[in-house]
C-alpha positions as CSV (number, residue, x, y, z in Angstrom):
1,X,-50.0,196.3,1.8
2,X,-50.6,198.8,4.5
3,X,-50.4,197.3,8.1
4,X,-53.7,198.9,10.2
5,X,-52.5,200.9,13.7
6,X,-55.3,201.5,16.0
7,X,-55.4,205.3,16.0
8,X,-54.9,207.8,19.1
9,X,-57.6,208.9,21.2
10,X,-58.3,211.9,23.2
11,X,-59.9,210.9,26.2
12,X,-62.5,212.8,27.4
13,X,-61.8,214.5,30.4
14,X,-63.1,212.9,33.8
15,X,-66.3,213.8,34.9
16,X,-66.5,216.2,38.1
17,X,-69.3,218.7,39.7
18,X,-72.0,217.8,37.3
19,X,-75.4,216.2,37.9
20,X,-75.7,212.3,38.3
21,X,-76.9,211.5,34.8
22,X,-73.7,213.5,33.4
23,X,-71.5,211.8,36.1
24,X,-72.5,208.4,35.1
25,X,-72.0,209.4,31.1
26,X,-69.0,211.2,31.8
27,X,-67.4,208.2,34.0
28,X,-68.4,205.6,31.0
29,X,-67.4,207.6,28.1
30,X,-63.8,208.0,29.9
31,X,-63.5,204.4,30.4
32,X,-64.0,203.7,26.9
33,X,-61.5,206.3,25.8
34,X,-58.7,204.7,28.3
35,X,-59.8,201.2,26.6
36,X,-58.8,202.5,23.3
37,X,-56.1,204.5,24.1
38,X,-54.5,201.6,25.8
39,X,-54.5,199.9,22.4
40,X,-53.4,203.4,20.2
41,X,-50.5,202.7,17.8
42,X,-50.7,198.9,17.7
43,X,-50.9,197.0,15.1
44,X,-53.3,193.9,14.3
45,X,-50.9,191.4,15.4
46,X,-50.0,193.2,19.1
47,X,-53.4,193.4,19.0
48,X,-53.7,190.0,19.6
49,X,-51.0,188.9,21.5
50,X,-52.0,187.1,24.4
51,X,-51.6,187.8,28.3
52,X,-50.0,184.0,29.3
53,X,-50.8,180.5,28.6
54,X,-53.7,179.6,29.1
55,X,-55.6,183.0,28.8
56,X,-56.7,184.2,25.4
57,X,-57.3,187.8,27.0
58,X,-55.8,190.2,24.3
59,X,-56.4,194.0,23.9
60,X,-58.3,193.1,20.7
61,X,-60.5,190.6,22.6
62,X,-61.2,193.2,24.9
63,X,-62.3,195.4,22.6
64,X,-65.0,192.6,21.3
65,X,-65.8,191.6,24.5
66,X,-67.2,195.1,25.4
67,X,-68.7,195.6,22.5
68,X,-71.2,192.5,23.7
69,X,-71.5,193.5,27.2
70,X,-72.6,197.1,26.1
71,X,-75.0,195.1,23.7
72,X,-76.2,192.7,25.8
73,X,-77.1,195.4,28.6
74,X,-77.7,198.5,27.2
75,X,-79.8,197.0,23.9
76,X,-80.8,193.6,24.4
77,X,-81.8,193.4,28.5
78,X,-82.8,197.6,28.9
79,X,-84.4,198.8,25.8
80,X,-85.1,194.8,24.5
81,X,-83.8,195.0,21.5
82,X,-84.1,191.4,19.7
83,X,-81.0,191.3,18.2
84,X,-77.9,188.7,18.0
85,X,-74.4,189.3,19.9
86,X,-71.8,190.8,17.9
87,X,-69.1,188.1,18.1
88,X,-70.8,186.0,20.7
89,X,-72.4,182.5,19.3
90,X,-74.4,179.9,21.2
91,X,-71.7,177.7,19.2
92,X,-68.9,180.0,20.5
93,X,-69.6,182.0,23.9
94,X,-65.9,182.8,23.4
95,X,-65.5,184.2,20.1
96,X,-65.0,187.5,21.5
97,X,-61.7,187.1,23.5
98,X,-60.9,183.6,21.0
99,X,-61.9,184.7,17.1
100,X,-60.4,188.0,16.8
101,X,-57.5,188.6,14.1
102,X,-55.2,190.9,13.0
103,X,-56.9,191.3,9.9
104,X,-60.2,191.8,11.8
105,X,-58.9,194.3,13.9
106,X,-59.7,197.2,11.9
107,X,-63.5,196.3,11.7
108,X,-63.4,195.1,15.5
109,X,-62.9,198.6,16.4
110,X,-65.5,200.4,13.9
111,X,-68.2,198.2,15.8
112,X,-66.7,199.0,18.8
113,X,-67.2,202.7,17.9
114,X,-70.7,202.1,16.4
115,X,-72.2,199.8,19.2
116,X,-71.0,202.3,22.0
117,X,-72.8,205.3,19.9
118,X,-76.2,203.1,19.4
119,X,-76.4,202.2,22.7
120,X,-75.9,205.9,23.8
121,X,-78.5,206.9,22.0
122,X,-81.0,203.8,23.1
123,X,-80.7,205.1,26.8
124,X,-80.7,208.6,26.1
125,X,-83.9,209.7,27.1
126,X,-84.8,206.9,29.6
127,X,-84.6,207.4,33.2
128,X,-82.3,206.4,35.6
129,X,-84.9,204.7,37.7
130,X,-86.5,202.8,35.2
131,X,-86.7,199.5,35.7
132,X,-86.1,196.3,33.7
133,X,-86.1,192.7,34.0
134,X,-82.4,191.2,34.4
135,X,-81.2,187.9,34.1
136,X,-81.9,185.3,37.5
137,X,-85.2,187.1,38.1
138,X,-83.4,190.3,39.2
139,X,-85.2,193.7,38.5
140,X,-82.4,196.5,37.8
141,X,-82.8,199.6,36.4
142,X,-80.7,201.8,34.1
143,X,-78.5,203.6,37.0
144,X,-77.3,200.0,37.9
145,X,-76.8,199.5,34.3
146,X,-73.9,202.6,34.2
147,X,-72.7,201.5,37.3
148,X,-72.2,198.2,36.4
149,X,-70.4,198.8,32.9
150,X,-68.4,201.4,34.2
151,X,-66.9,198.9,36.5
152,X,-66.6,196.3,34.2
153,X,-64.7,198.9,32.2
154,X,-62.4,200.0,35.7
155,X,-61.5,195.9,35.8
156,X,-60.7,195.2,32.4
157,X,-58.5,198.4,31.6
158,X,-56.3,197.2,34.8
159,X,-56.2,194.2,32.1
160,X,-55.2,196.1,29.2
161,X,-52.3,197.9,31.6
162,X,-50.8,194.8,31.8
163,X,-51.3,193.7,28.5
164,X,-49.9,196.8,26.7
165,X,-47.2,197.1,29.3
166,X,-46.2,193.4,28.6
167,X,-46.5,194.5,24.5
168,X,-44.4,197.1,24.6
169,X,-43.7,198.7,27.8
170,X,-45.8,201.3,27.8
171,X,-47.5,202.3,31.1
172,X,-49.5,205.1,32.0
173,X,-53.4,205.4,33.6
């Protein structure tokens, strides 16, 4: 039986001098590279090793929970897309961070992959500006949309730092 490692990743250099549209991308697209090449050459099991009792935060349950909030924003609020979570239930609102396996690490990280390209191309060639209604009665448009996942991203790798460090000592931005 051959154990899965979740592979290397070339990040994607940081965005700099480009136009606002490219910044945004280029910001986003770096923050998912750092995601994954936090969790590059672990296997299933590290995967899911947990932060500290009582957390269930794991690198793996990172990796499905932003695989539902780029979902849920990008697909489901913007371009309303009627569509179910990915791991998210309304019998589990957890089962991203709490139902991820070694075994299911492999295939946690192919969606990963997949729902980040999808929701690329659902917001490709809308505006920045436009507009969409968000949760609480809150209009937002797409621009708030980048902003926001790309600081969801900027909170969550400081997570996976401390996870991967706690793994196996590795440090690094």
């Amino acid at each position: 039986m051959t154990t899965w490692i979740a592979p290397t990743v070339e990040r994607r250099p940081m965005p700099a001098a480009v136009g606002e549209r490219e910044m945004l991308q280029g910001w986003l697209d770096w923050h998912r590279d750092t995601l994954l090449a936090k969790c590059a050459g672990l296997t299933g099991e590290q995967l899911t090793l947990r932060s500290a009792a009582p957390s269930t935060l794991s690198l793996l349950g990172l990796v499905r929970h932003l695989t539902d909030v780029e979902r849920a924003w990008f697909r489901q609020r913007f371009a309303r897309e009627l569509l179910p979570s990915v791991h998210i239930t309304d019998e589990n609102i957890d089962a991203d961070h709490d139902d991820g396996t070694p075994e299911s690490a492999e295939a946690d990280f192919a969606a990963f992959r997949a729902e980040t390209a999808v929701c690329d191309a659902a917001v490709a060639d809308r505006g920045l500006d436009e507009t969409f209604a968000a949760p609480r009665g809150r209009e937002l448009n797409l621009r708030w949309i980048y902003t926001h996942l790309i600081e969801e991203y900027a909170r969550h790798n400081g997570h996976a730092d401390l996870l991967r460090e706690r793994i196996d000592g590795t440090t690094g931005d």
